[in-house]
FILUMVO-701181 format. One record per residue (C-alpha): chain; residue in three letters; residue number from 1; x, y, z. Coordinates in steps of 0.5 Angstrom, whole numbers, plus 500, padded with zeros to 3 digits. Each point is the difference from the previous one (the first is absolute). Layout:
<drenlums>
+------+------+-----+-----+-----+-----+
: unit : code : pos :   u :   v :   w :
+------+------+-----+-----+-----+-----+
:    A :  ALA : NUM :   X :   Y :   Z :
...
+------+------+-----+-----+-----+-----+
</drenlums>
This chain:
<drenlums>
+------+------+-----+-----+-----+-----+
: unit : code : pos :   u :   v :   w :
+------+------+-----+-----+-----+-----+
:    A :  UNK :   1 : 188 : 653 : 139 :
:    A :  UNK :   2 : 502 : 507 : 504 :
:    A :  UNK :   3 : 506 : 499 : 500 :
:    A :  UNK :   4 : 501 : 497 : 492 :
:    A :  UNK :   5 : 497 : 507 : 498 :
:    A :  UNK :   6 : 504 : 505 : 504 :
:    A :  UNK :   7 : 506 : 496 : 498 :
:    A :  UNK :   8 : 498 : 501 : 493 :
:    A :  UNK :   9 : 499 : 507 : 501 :
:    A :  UNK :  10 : 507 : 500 : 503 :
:    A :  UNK :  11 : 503 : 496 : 494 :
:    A :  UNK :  12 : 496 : 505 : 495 :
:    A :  UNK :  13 : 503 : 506 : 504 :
:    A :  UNK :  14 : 507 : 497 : 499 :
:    A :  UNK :  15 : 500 : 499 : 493 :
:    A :  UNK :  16 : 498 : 506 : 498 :
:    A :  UNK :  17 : 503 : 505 : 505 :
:    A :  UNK :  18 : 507 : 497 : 497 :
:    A :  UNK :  19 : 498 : 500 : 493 :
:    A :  UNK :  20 : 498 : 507 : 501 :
:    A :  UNK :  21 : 507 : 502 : 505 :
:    A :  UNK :  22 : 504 : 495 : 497 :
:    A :  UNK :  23 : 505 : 504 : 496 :
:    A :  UNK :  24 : 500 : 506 : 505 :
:    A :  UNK :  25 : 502 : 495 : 505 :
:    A :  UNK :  26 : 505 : 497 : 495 :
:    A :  UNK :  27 : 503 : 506 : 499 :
:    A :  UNK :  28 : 501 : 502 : 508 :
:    A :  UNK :  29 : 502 : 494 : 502 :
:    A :  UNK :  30 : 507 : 499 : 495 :
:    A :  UNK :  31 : 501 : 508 : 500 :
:    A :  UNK :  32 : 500 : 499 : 507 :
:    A :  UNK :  33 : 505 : 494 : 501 :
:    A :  UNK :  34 : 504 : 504 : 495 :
:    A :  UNK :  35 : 500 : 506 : 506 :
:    A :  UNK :  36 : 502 : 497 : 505 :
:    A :  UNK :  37 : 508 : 500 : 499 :
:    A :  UNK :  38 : 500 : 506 : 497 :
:    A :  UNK :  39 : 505 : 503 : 504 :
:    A :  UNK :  40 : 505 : 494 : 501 :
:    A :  UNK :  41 : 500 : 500 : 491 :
:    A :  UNK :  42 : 500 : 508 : 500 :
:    A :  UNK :  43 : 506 : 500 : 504 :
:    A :  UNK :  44 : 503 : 495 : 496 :
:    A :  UNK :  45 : 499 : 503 : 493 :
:    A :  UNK :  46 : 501 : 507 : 503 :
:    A :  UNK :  47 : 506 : 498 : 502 :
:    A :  UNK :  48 : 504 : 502 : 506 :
:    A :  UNK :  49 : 499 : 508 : 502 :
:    A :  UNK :  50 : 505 : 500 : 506 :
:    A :  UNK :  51 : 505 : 505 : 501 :
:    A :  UNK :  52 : 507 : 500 : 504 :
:    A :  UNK :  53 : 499 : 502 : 508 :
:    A :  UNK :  54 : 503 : 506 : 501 :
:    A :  UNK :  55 : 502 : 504 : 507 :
:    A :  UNK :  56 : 496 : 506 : 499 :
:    A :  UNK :  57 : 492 : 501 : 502 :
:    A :  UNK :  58 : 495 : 499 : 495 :
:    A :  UNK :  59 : 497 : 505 : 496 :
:    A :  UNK :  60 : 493 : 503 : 503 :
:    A :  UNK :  61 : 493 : 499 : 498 :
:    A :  UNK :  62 : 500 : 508 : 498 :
:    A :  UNK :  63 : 507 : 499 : 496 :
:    A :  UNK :  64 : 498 : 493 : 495 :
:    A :  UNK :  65 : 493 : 504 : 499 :
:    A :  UNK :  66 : 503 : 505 : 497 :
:    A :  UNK :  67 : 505 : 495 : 496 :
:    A :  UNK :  68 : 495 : 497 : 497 :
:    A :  UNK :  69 : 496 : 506 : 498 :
:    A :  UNK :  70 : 505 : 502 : 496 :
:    A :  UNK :  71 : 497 : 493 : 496 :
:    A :  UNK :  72 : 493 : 501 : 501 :
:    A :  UNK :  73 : 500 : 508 : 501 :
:    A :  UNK :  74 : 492 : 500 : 500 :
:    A :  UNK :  75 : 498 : 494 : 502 :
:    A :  UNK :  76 : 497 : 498 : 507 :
:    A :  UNK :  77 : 505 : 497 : 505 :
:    A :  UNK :  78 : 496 : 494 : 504 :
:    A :  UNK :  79 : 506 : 498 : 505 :
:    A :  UNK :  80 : 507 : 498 : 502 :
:    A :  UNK :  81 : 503 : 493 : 502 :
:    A :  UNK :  82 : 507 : 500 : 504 :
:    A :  UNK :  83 : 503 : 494 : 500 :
:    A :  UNK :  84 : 506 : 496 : 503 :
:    A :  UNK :  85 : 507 : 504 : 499 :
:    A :  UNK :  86 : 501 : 496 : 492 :
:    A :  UNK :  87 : 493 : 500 : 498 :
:    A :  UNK :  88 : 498 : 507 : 497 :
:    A :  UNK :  89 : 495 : 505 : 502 :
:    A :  UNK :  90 : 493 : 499 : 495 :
:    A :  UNK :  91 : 496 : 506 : 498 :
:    A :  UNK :  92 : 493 : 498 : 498 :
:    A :  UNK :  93 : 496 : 505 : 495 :
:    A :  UNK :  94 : 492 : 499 : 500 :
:    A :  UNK :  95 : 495 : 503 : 496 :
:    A :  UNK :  96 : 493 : 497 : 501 :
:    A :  UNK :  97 : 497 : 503 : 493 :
:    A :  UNK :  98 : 503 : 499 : 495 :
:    A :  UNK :  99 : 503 : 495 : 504 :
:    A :  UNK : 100 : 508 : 501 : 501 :
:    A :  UNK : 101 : 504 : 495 : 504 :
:    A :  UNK : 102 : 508 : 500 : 500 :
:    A :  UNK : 103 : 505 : 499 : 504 :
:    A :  UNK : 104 : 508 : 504 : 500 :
:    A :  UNK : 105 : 505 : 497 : 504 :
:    A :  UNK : 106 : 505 : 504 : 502 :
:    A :  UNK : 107 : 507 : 499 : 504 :
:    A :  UNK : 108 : 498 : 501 : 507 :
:    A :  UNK : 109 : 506 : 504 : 502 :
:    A :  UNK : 110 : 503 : 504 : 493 :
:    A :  UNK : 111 : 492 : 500 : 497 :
:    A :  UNK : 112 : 502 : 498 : 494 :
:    A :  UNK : 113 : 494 : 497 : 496 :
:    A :  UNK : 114 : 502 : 493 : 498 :
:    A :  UNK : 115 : 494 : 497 : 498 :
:    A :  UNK : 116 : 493 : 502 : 497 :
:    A :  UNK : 117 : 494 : 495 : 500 :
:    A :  UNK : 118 : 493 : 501 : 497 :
:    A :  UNK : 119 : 496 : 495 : 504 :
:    A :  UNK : 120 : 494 : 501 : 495 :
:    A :  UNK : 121 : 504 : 495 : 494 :
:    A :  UNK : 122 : 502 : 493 : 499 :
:    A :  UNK : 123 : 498 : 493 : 502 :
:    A :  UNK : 124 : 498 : 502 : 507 :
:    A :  UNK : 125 : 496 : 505 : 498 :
:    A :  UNK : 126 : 497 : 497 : 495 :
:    A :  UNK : 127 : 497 : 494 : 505 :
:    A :  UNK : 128 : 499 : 506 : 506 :
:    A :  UNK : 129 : 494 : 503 : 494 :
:    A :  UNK : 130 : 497 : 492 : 498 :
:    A :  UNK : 131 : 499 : 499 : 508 :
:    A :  UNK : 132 : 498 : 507 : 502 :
:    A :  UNK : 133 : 496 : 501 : 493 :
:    A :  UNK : 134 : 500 : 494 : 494 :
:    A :  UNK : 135 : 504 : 505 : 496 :
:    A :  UNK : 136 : 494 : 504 : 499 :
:    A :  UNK : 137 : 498 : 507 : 503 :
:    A :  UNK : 138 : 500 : 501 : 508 :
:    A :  UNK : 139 : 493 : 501 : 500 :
:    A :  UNK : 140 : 498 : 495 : 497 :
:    A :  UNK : 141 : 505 : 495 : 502 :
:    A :  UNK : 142 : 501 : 501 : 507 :
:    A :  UNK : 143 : 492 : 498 : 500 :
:    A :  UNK : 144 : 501 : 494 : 496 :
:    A :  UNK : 145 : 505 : 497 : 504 :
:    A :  UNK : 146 : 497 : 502 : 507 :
:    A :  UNK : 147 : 494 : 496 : 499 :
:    A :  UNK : 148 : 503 : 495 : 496 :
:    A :  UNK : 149 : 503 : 499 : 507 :
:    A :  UNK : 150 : 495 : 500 : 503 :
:    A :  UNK : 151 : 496 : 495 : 496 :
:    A :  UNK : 152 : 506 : 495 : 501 :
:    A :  UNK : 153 : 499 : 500 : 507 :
:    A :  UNK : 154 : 494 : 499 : 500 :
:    A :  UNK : 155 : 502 : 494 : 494 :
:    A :  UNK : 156 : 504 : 497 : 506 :
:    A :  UNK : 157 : 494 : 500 : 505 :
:    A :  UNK : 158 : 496 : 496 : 495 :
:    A :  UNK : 159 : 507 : 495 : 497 :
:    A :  UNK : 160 : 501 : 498 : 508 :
:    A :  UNK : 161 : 492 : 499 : 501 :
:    A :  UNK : 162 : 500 : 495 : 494 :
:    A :  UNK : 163 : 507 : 497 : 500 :
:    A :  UNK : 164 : 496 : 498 : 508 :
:    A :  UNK : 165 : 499 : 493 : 500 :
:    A :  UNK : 166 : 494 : 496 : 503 :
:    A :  UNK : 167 : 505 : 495 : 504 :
:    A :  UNK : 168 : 505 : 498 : 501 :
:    A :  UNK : 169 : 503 : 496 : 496 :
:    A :  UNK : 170 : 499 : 505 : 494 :
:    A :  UNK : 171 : 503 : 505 : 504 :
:    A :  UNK : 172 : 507 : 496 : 500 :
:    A :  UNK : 173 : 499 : 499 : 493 :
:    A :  UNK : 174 : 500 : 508 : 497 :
:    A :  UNK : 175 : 506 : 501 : 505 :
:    A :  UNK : 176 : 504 : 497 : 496 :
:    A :  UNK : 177 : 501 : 498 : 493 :
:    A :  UNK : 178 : 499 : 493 : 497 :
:    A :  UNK : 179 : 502 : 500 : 494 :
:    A :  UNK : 180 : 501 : 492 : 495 :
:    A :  UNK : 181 : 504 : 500 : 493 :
:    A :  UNK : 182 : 491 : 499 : 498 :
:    A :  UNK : 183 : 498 : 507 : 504 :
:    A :  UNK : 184 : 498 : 505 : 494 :
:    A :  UNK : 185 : 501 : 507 : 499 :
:    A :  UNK : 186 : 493 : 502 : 502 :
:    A :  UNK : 187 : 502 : 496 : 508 :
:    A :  UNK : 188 : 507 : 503 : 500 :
:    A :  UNK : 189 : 497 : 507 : 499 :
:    A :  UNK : 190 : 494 : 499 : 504 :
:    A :  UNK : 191 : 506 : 499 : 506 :
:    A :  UNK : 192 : 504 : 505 : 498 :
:    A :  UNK : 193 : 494 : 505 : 502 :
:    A :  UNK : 194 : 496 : 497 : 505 :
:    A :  UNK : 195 : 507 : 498 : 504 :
:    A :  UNK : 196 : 504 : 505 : 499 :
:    A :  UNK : 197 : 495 : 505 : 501 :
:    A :  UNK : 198 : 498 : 498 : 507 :
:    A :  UNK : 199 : 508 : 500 : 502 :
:    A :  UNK : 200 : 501 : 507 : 498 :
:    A :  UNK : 201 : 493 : 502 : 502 :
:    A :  UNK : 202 : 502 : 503 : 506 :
:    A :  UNK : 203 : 506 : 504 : 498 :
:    A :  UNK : 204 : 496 : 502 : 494 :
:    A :  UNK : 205 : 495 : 503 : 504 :
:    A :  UNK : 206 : 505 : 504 : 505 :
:    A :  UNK : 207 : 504 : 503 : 494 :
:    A :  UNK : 208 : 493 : 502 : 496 :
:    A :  UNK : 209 : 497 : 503 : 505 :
:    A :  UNK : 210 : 506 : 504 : 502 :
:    A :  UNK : 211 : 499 : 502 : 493 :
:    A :  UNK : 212 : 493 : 501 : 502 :
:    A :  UNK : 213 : 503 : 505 : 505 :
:    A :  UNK : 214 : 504 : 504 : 496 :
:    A :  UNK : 215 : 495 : 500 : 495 :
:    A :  UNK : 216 : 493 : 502 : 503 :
:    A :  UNK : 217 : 501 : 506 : 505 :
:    A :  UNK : 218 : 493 : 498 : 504 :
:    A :  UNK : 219 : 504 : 492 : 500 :
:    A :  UNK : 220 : 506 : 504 : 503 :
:    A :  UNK : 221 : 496 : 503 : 506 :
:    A :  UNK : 222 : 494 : 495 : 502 :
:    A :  UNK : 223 : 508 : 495 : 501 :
:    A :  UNK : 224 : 502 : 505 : 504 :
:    A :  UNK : 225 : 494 : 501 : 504 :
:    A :  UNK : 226 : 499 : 493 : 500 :
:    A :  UNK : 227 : 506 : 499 : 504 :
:    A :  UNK : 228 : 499 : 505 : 505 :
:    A :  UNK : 229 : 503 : 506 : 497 :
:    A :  UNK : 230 : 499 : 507 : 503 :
:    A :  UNK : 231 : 505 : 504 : 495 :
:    A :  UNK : 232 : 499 : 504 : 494 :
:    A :  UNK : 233 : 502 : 495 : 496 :
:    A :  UNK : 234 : 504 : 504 : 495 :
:    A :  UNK : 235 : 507 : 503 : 499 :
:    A :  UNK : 236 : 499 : 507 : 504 :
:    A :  UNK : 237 : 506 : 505 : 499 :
:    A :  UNK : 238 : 498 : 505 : 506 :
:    A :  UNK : 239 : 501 : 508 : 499 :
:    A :  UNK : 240 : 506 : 503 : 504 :
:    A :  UNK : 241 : 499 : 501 : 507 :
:    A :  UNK : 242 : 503 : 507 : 499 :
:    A :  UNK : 243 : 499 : 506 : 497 :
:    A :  UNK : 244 : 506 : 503 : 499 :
:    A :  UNK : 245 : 503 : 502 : 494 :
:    A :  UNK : 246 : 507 : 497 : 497 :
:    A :  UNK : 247 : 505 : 505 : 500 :
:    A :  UNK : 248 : 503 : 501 : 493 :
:    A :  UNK : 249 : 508 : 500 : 502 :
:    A :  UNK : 250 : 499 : 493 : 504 :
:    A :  UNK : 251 : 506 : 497 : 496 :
:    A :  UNK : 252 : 498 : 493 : 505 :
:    A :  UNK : 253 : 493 : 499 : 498 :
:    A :  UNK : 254 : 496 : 496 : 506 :
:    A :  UNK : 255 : 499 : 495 : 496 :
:    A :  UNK : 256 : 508 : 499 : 499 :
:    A :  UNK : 257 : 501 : 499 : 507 :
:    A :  UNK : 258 : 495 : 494 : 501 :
:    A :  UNK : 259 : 504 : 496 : 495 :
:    A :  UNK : 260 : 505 : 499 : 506 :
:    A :  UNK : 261 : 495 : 500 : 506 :
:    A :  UNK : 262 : 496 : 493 : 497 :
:    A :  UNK : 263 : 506 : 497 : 498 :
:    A :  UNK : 264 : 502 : 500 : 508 :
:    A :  UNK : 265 : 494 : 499 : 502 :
:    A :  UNK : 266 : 500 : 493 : 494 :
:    A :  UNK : 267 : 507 : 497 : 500 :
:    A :  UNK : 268 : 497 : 494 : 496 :
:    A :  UNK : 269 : 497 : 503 : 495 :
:    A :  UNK : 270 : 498 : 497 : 492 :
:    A :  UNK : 271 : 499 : 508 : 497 :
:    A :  UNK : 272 : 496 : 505 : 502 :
:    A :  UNK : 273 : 496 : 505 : 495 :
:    A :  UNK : 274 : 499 : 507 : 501 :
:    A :  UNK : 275 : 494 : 503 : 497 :
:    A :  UNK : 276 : 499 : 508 : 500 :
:    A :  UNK : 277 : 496 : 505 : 502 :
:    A :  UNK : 278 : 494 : 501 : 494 :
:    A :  UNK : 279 : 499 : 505 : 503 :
:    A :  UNK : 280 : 502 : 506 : 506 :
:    A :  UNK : 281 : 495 : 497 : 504 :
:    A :  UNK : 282 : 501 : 493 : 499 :
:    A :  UNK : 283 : 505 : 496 : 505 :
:    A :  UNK : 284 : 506 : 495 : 498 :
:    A :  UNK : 285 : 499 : 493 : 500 :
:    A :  UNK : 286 : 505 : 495 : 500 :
:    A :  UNK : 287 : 499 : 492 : 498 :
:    A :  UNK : 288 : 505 : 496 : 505 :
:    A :  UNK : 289 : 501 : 494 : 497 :
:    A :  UNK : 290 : 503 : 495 : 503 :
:    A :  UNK : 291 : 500 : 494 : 497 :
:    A :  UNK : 292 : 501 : 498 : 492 :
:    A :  UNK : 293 : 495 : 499 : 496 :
:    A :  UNK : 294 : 493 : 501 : 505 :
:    A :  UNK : 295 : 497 : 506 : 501 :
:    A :  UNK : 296 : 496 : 497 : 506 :
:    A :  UNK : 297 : 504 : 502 : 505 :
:    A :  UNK : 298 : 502 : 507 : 498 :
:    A :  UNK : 299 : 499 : 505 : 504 :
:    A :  UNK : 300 : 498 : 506 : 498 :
:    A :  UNK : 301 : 502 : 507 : 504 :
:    A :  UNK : 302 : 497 : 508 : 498 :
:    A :  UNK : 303 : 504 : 506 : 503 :
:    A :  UNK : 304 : 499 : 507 : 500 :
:    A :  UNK : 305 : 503 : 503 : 494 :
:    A :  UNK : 306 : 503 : 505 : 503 :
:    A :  UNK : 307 : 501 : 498 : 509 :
:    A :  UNK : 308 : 501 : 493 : 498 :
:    A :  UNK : 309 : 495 : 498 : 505 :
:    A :  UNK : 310 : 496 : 493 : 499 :
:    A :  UNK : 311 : 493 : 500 : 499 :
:    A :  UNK : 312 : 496 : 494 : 500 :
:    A :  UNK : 313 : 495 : 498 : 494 :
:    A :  UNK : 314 : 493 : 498 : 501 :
:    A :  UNK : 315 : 501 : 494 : 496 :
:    A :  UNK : 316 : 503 : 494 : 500 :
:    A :  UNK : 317 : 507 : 501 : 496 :
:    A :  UNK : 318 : 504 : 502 : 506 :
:    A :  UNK : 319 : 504 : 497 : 504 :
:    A :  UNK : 320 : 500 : 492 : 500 :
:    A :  UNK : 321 : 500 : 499 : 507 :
:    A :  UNK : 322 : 493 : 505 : 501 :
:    A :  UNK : 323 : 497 : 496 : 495 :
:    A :  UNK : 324 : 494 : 496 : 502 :
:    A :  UNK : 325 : 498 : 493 : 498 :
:    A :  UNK : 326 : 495 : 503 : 495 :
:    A :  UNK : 327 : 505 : 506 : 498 :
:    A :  UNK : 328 : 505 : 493 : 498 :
:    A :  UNK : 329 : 495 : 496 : 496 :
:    A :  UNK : 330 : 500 : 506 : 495 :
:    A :  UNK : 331 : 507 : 502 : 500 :
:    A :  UNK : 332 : 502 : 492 : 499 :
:    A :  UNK : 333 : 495 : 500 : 494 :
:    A :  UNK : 334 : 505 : 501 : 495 :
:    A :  UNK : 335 : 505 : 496 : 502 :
:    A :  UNK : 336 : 495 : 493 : 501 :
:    A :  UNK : 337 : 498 : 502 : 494 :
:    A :  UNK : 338 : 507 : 499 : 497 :
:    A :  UNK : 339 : 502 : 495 : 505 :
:    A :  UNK : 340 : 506 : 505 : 502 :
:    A :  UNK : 341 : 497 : 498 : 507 :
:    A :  UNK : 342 : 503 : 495 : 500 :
:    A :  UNK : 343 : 507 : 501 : 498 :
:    A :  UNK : 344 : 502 : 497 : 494 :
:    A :  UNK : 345 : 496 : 493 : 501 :
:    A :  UNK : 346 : 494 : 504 : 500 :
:    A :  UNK : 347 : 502 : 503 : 494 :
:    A :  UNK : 348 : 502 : 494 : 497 :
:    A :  UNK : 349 : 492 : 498 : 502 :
:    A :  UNK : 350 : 497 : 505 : 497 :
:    A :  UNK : 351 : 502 : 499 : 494 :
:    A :  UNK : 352 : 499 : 492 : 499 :
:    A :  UNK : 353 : 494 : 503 : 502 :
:    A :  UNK : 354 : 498 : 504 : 495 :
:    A :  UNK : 355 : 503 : 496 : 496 :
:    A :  UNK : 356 : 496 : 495 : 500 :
:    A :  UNK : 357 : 493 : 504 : 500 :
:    A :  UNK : 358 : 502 : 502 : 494 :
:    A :  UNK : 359 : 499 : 493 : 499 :
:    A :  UNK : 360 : 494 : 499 : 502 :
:    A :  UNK : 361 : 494 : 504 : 495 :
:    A :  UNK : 362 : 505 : 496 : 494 :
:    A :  UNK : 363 : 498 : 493 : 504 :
:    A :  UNK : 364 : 493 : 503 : 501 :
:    A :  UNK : 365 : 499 : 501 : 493 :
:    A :  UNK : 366 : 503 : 494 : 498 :
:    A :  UNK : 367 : 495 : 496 : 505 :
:    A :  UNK : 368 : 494 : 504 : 497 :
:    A :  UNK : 369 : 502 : 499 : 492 :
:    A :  UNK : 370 : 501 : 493 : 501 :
:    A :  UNK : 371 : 493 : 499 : 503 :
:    A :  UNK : 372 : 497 : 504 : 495 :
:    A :  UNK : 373 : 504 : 495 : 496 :
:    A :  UNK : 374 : 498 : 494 : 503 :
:    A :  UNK : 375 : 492 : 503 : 500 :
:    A :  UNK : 376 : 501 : 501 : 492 :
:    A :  UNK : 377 : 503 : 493 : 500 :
:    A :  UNK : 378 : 493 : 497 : 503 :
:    A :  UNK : 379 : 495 : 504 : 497 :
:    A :  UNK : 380 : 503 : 498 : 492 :
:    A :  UNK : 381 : 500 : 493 : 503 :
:    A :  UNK : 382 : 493 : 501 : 503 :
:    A :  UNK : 383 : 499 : 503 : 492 :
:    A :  UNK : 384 : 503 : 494 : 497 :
:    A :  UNK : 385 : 496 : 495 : 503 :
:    A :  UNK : 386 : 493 : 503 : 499 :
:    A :  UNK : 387 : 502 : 501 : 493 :
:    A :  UNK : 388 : 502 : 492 : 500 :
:    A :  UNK : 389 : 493 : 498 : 503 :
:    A :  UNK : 390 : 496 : 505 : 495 :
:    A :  UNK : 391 : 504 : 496 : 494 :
:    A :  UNK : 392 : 499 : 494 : 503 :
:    A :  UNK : 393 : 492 : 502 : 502 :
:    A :  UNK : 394 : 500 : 503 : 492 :
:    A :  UNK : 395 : 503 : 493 : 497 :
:    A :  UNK : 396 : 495 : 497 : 504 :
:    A :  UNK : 397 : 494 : 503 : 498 :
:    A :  UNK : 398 : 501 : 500 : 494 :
:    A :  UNK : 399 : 501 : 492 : 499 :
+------+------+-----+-----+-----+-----+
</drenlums>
């Protein structure tokens, strides 16, 4: 009796908790499967930006910022990547508030701008603002969609307790789909629900609470502390270890001179991104990358500005090689949350599984509005027998 009680409370705790998440969970899930091969399609409609190698260095971080402020003169330089020796040197812009994010592409040994893109528009942007927000200001929609997420974990914990079978023999039977030319529609819905939901369940548990992650930072911290971390964990740029003051006439800046030392020191690289000082006391930092499409295993160096000595973080962005197993799990989030860890088959993961939890509040609704149905059905066969016996009961009497 206990346990008939605590599986409807279970049932009612399912059903209403989708009926209240189902569209944010919809949303988040198609937008999702749609942002998991933004990359591979925005090269392919960008097209191909590679230059023709030529015998000479590359231009240096001081000159493709002075470049590409000849663009965006008053706008806040976020970093520059260097590539290989056909690909051209990006500078990004960024701006908090008001929100300005673009890229200038330039020729990385003439400086030549060959292209500027505005990250804040088309198809991409638009799914980033219904994954991130639903379309609706950030305050409100981040809010939405962060406990949205965390209804839908908790909607997987209760879907799993009760697709769990008694025996046995049922259990072999929601494993699999049976369907005849006789099954109905109500029998085929219920399977796809029930039965593809168990099978997506763990991988849809693993890519929401890396959503949770992101999205709660009290999640975020109780992860990292679970695995035993000891860091900061957060981006840290330490302060310069010098006090001394650049010289004005310095016509090869430190940071200049650090392009050809790392690139020693990495032979393999993908890209590296120089990001400048903010401020005459903050540090350079450089991200190292060496494999394409992850961020993971990135490592992550901070200099002096002005002696070029390297200075260790507090946090867990350093170098890979220092991180701890806890230090992994977070900086692993992002790409287990878009299956990039795992290469194009985890991409590819991703995104059946996103697509097919966009699935499951269509068939879950569908389940729900045929039993009301069905209720609806009994209760006006049920109203038209009484009314039957009441006629025959009236006939009766009055004979």
């Amino acid at each position: 009796m206990a346990n008939k009680r605590l599986k409807k409370i279970i049932r009612q705790t399912h059903l209403y908790l989708g009926l209240v998440s189902g569209l944010v969970v919809f949303i988040i899930a198609i937008t999702g499967c749609c942002w998991v091969f933004r990359a591979e399609i925005t090269r392919m409609i960008d097209g191909d930006r590679s230059v023709e190698a030529e015998d000479r260095p590359f231009i240096t971080p001081e000159q493709a910022k002075a470049f590409a402020l000849k663009i965006y003169p008053d706008k806040q330089i976020h970093g520059t990547a260097y590539g290989h020796a056909t690909d051209p040197v990006e500078v990004i812009f960024y701006e908090a508030e008001p929100e300005f994010y673009h890229s200038v592409y330039l020729n990385p040994y003439s400086g030549e701008v060959l292209d500027n893109k505005n990250h804040r528009e088309g198809f991409f942007w638009f799914v980033l603002k219904g994954h991130l927000y639903l379309w609706l200001p950030k305050a409100i929609g981040s809010q939405l969609t962060g406990y949205g997420t965390m209804i839908f974990v908790v909607m997987l914990i209760t879907g799993v307790i009760l697709w769990w079978p008694k025996n046995k023999k049922n259990r072999k039977q929601r494993l699999k789909f049976d369907w005849k030319t006789t099954t109905r529609w109500r029998r085929k819905n219920f399977d796809l629900h029930s039965i593809v939901g168990f099978y997506v369940s763990i991988f849809a548990l693993v890519i929401a609470f890396s959503g949770l992650i992101m999205a709660f930072n009290w999640v975020y911290f109780v992860t990292y502390k679970t695995w035993g971390g000891d860091k900061a964990p957060q981006f840290i740029i330490p302060a310069n270890v010098s006090e001394m003051v650049p010289p004005d006439s310095d016509e090869n800046p430190p940071i200049n001179r650090l392009f050809p030392i790392l690139v020693q020191e990495y032979p393999d690289y993908e890209s590296f991104e120089f990001h400048y000082p903010a401020t005459d006391s903050s540090s350079i930092y450089v991200e190292i990358s060496s494999q394409k499409g992850v961020y993971y295993s990135s490592d992550y160096r901070f200099f002096d500005q002005y002696t070029l000595a390297e200075i260790e973080t507090p946090g867990i962005y350093g170098k890979y090689s220092n991180a701890s197993l806890a230090d992994k799990v977070i900086r692993m989030n992002y790409d287990i949350h878009v299956g990039a860890i795992g290469g194009l088959p985890g991409k590819i993961v991703a995104f059946l599984i996103s697509l097919i939890t966009a699935t499951l509040p269509v068939t879950g609704v569908l389940l729900w509005w045929g039993r009301k149905k069905k209720e609806r059905t009994k209760d006006i066969n049920l109203l038209s027998i009484q009314r039957k016996h009441t006629q025959s009961a009236f006939a009766s009497n009055s004979e």
